[in-house]
C-alpha positions in Angstrom: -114.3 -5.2 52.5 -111.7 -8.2 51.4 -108.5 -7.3 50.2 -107.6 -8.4 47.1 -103.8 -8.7 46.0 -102.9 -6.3 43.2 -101.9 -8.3 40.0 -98.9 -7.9 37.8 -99.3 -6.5 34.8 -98.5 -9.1 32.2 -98.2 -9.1 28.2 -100.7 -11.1 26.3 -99.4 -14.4 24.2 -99.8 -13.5 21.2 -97.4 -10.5 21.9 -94.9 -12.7 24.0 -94.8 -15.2 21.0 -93.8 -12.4 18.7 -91.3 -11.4 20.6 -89.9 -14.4 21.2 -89.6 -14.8 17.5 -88.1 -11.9 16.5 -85.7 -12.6 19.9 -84.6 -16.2 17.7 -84.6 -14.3 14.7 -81.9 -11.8 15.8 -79.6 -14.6 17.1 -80.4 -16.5 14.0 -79.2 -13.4 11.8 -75.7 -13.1 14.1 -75.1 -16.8 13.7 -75.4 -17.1 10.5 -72.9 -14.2 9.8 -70.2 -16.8 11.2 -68.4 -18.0 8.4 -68.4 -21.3 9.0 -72.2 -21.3 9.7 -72.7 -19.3 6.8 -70.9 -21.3 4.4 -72.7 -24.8 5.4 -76.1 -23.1 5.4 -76.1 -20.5 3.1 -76.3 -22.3 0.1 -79.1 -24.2 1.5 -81.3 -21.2 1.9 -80.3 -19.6 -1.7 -81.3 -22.9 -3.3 -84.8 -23.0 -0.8 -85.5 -19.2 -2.4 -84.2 -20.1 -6.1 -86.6 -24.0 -6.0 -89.6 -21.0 -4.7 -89.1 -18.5 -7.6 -89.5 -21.9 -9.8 -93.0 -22.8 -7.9 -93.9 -19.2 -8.5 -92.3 -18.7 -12.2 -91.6 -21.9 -13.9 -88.3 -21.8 -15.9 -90.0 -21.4 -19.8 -87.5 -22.7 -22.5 -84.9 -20.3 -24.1 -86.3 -17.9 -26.5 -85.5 -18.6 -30.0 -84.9 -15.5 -32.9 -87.4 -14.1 -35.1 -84.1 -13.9 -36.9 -83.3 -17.8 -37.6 -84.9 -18.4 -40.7 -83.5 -15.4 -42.7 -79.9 -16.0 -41.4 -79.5 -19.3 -41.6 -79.0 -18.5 -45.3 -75.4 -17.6 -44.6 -75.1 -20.7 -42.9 -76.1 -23.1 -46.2 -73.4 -21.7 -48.0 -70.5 -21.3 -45.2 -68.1 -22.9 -46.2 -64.4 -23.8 -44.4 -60.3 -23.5 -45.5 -58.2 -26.2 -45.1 -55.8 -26.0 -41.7 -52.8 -24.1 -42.7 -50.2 -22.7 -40.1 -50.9 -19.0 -40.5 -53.6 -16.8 -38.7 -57.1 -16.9 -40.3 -58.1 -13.4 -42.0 -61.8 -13.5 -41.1 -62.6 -11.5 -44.1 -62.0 -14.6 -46.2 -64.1 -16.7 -47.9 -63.1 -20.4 -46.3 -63.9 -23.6 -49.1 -64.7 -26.9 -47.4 -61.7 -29.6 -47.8 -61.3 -32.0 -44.8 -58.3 -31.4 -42.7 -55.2 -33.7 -43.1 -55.0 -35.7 -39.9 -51.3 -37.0 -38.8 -50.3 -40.1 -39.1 -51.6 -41.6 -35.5 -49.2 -42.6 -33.1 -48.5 -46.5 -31.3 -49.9 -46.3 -28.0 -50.4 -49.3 -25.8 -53.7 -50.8 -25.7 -54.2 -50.3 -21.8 -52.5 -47.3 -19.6 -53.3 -46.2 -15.8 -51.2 -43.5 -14.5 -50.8 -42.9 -10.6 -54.4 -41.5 -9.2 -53.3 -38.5 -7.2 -54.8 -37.8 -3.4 -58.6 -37.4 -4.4 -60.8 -34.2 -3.3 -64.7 -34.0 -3.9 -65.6 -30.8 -4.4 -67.2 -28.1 -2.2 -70.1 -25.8 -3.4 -69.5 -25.0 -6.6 -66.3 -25.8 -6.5 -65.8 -28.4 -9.4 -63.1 -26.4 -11.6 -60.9 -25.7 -8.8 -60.8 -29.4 -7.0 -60.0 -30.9 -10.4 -57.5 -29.1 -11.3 -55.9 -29.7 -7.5 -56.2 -33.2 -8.5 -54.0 -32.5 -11.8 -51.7 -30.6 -10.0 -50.9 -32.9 -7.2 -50.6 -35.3 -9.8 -46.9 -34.0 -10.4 -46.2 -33.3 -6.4 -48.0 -29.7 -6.4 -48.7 -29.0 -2.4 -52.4 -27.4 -2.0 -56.4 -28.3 -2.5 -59.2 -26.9 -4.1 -59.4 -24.2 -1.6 -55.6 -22.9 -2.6 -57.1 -22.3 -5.7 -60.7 -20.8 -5.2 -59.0 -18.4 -3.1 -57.1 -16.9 -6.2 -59.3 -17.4 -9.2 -63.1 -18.0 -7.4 -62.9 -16.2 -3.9 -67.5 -15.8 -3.9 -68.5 -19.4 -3.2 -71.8 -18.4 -4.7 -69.9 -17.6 -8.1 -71.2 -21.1 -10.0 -68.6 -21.3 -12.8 -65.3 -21.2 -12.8 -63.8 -21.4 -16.9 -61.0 -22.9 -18.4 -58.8 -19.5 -18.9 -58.9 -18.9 -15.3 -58.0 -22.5 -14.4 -55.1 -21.8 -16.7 -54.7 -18.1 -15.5 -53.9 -20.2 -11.8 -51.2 -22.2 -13.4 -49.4 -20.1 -15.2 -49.4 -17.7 -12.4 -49.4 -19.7 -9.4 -47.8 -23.3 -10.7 -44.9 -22.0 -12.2 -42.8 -24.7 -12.4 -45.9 -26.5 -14.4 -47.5 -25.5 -18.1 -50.4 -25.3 -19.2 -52.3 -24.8 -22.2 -55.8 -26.1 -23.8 -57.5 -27.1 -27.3 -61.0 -27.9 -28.5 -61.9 -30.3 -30.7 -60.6 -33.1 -29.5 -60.8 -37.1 -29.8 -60.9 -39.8 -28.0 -57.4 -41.1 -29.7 -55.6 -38.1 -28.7 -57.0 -38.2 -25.1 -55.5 -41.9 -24.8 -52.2 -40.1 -27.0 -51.6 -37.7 -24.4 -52.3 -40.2 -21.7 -49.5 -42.1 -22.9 -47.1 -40.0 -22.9 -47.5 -40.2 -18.8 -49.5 -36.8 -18.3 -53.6 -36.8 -17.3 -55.9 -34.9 -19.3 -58.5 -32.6 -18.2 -61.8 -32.3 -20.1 -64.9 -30.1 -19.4 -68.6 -32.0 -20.1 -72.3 -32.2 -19.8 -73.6 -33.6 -16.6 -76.4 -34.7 -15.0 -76.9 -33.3 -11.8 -78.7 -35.5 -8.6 -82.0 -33.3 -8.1 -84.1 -31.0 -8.8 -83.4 -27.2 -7.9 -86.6 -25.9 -9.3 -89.5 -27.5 -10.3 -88.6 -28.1 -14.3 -85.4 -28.2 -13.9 -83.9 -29.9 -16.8 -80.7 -30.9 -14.3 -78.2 -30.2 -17.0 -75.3 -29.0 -15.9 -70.9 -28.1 -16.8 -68.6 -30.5 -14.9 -64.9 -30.5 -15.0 -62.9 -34.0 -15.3 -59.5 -35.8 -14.7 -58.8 -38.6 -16.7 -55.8 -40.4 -16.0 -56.0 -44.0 -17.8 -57.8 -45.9 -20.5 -58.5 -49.5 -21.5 -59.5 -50.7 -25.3 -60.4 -54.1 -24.3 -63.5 -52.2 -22.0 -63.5 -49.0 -24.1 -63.2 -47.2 -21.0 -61.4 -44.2 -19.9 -60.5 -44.2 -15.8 -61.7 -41.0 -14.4 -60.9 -38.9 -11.2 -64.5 -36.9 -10.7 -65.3 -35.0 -8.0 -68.5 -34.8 -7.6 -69.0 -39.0 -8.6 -65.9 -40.1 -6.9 -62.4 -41.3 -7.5 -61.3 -44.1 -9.9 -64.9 -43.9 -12.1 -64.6 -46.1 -15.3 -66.4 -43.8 -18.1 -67.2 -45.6 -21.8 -65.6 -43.6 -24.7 -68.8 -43.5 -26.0 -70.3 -41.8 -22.8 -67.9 -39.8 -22.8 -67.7 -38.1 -26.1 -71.2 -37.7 -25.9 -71.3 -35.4 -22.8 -67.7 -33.9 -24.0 -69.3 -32.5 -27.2 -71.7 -30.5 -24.8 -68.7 -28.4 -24.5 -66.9 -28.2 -28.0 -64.7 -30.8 -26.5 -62.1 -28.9 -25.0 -59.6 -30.4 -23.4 -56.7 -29.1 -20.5 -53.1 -29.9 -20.8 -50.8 -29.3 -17.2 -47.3 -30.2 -17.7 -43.6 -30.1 -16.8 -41.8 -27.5 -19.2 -39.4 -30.6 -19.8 -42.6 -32.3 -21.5 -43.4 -30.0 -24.0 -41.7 -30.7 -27.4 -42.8 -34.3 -26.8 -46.7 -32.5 -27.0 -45.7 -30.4 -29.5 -44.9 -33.4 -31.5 -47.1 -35.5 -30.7 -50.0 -32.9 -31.5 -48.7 -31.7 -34.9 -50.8 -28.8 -36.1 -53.1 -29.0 -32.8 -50.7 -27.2 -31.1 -51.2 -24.3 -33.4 -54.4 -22.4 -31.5 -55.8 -21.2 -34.8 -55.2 -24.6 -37.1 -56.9 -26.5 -34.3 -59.7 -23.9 -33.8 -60.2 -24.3 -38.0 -60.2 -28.2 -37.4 -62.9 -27.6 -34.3 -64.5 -25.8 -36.6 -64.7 -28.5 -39.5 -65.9 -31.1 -37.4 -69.1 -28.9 -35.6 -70.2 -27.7 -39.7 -69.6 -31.3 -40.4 -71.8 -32.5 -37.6 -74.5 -30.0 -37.8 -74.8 -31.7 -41.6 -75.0 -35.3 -40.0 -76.9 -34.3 -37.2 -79.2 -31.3 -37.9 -80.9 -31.4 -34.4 -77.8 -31.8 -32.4 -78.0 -28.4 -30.0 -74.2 -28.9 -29.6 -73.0 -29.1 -32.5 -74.5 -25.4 -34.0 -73.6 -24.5 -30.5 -70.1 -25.4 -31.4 -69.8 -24.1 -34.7 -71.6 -20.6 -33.5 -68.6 -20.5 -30.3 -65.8 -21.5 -33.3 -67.0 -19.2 -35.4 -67.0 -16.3 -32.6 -63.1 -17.5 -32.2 -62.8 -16.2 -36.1 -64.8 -13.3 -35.5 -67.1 -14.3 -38.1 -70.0 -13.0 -35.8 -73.0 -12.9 -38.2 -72.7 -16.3 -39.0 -72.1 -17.6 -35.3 -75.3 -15.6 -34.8 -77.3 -17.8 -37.2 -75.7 -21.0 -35.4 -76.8 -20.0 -31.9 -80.5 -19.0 -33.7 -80.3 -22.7 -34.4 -79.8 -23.8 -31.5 -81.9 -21.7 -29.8 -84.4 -23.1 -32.2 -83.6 -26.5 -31.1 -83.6 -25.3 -27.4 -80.2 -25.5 -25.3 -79.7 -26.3 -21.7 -81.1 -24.4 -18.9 -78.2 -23.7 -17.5 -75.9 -23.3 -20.6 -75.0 -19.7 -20.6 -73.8 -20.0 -17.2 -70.9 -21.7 -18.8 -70.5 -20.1 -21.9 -70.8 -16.8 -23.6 -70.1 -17.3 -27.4 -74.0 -15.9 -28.1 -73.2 -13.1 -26.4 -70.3 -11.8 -28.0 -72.2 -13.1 -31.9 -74.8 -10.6 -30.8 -73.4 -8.0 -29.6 -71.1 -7.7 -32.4 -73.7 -8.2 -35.3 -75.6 -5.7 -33.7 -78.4 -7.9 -32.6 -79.0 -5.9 -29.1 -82.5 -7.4 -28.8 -80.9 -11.1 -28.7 -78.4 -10.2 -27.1 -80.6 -9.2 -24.2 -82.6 -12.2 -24.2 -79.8 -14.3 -23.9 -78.7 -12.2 -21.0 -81.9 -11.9 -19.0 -82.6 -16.0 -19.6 -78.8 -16.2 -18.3 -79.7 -14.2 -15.3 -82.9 -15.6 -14.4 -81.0 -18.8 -14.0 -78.4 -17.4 -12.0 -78.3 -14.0 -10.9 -74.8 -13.8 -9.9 -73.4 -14.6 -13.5 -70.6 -11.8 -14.5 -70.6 -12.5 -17.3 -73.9 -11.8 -18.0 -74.0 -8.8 -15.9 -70.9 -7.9 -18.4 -73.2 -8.0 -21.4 -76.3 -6.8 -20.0 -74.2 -3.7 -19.3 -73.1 -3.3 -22.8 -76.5 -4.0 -24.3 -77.6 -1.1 -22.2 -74.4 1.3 -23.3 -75.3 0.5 -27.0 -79.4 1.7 -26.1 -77.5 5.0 -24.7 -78.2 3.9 -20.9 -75.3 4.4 -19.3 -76.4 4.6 -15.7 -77.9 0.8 -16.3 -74.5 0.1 -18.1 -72.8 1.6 -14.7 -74.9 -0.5 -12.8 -74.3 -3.5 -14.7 -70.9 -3.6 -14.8 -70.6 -2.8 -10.8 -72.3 -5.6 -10.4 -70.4 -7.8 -12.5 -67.2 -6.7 -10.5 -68.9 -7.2 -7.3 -70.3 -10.8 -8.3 -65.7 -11.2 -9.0 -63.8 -8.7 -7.4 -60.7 -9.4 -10.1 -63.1 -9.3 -13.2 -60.5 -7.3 -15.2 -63.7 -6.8 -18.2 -65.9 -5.3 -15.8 -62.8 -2.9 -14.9 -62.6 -1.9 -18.3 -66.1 -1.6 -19.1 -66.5 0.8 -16.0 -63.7 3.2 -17.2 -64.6 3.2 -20.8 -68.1 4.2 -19.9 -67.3 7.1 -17.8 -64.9 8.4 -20.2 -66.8 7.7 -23.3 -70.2 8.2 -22.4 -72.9 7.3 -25.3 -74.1 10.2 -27.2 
């Protein structure tokens, strides 16, 4: 009888494969916990599982109001006060009477300030890197990354707005001020210019690519401008995604800036002030300039009737004056028109119009479009949570909220919205 050597017992492919791949898997999952790692590549695979949900669920166009024609009544007969120095009562009547507008001032026909040390933004990082540029600008020490840390610690957090880029300065740039208006003009851009101090404006943009299938690549950007030039109609521009020193048309450039009520950003040396204050007249009165912001978006939803922006506009001015009904019927009209996919990732005016005119059904589509486009939005989490307080839910509210502090740790809003709810339950 032959011998015959025992074999050892081995474990078929397919099973060694598997295990080899959940082996890679593991390390993979460890590795990618290192923050450095993490922060390269994590973006990468959110945006692989956000351009998937697109394959799977296209992105449909924002839902208009069954509401819109009925309200936009109020809107025909709106009507708007002339700029006085005194708060607005928004229980009056306002009569339309175009503002006065100062006398403009001599400014030379070409001006190029000092461009400061340039930064191009990180992931999503487009507030905080301009406003390092404007800072070092008047010999601030720091980056983009000095600032995120305060006001946008979540890289994933997509938006950072101008009240916390002004919270920063005022409370971490003290030797600097800070203030912003909306409704600006080209001429007081190149006014302020002039006067030796860069302007910050946020605009539309047009982003490089696709991140879902439809995507309509309309997005918010933030921008330095520190010279202009009449002979080329050009403003010089410090932009951190595009690069440094970009020449931008003023035509270009009002264009995108309307997108965005055409606010604009003011950092300065306290020593600069009354010079602003006088060289901005009535503007530097918030509610006189929010009246003349609101004049010019009723005047250009007349000219324009299918410009998005401009009942956009006039529904966020409007919101500023508490008038909420009628900045209700401006955002129907734009929703009619159809606003940008990513538009309420950047602002929140339709929100508030809803909420407060007791629209809870539009207020809810606005916030489950907002959160379909980004998930992480607190400040749609915010008003999802009070949609579901006002329907009685206050577990959802609970949630909601959470997760709106957990999307921004500081989110004083969310704070207040979990300790109102848990002392004032709905009945």
């Amino acid at each position: 009888m032959k011998y015959r050597p025992k074999r050892n017992p081995s474990l078929p492919p397919m099973l060694v494969g598997f295990l080899g791949f959940i082996i890679v898997l593991i390390i993979g999952v460890f590795i990618f916990q290192i923050p450095a790692v993490n922060h390269r590549l994590g973006w990468r695979v959110e945006y692989a599982g956000i351009y998937v949900k697109g394959l799977i669920n296209p992105v449909p166009p924002v839902p208009t109001s069954a509401a819109v024609e009925t309200l936009s009544i109020s809107l025909d007969t709106l009507t708007v006060t002339p700029p006085t120095p005194t708060r607005v009562d928004p229980s009056q009547t306002v009569v339309p009477t175009a503002a006065p507008t100062p006398t403009p001032t001599a400014i030379p026909a070409q001006v190029r300030l000092d461009s400061p040390a340039y930064e191009k933004e990180d992931l999503n990082n487009c507030g905080p890197a301009s406003l390092a540029m404007n800072l070092k600008f008047f010999g601030w020490q720091g980056d983009q990354f000095t600032i995120s840390e305060k006001i946008k610690p979540i890289t994933g957090d997509r938006n950072v707005n101008v009240e916390e880029l002004q919270y920063y300065v005022r409370n971490y740039a003290g030797y600097l001020k800070t203030e912003y208006r909306v409704g600006g003009t080209i001429q007081r851009l190149k006014e302020i210019i002039a006067t030796g101090i860069p302007v910050m404006i946020e605009e539309g943009y047009t982003i490089d690519k696709n991140y879902w299938p439809n995507d309509d690549r309309w997005a918010g950007h933030y921008l330095l401008i520190n010279g202009y030039d009449d002979v080329a109609g050009t403003f010089l521009t410090q932009d951190v995604f595009s690069g440094p020193d970009v020449q931008v048309k003023y035509t270009d450039l009002d264009k995108r800036w309307q997108n965005f009520n055409r606010v604009y950003i003011l950092v300065y040396p306290a020593e600069k002030e009354e010079e602003l204050k006088q060289l901005m007249g009535e503007d530097w009165d918030v509610d006189v300039n929010r009246k003349r912001a609101l004049n010019t978006a009723l005047a250009e939803t007349q000219s324009d009737p299918s410009n998005v922006y401009a009942w956009f506009n006039l529904g966020s001015n409007l919101v500023y004056f508490d008038r909420y009904d009628e900045a209700a019927a401006a955002y129907d009209q734009a929703r009619k028109i159809g606003f940008p996919q990513r538009m309420l990732r950047y602002q929140f005016g339709p929100f508030i119009a809803y909420f407060h005119s007791l629209r809870t059904d539009d207020l809810q589509a606005m916030t489950k479009y907002a959160l379909e486009r980004t998930p992480n939005s607190e400040e749609a989490l915010l008003w999802e949570g009070w949609a579901q307080y006002r329907l009685g839910h206050a577990s959802s509210a609970l949630e909601n909220f959470q997760k709106a502090l957990d999307a921004r740790p500081d989110y004083a809003d969310a704070e207040y919205a979990l300790e109102y709810v848990r002392t004032n339950p709905p009945q």
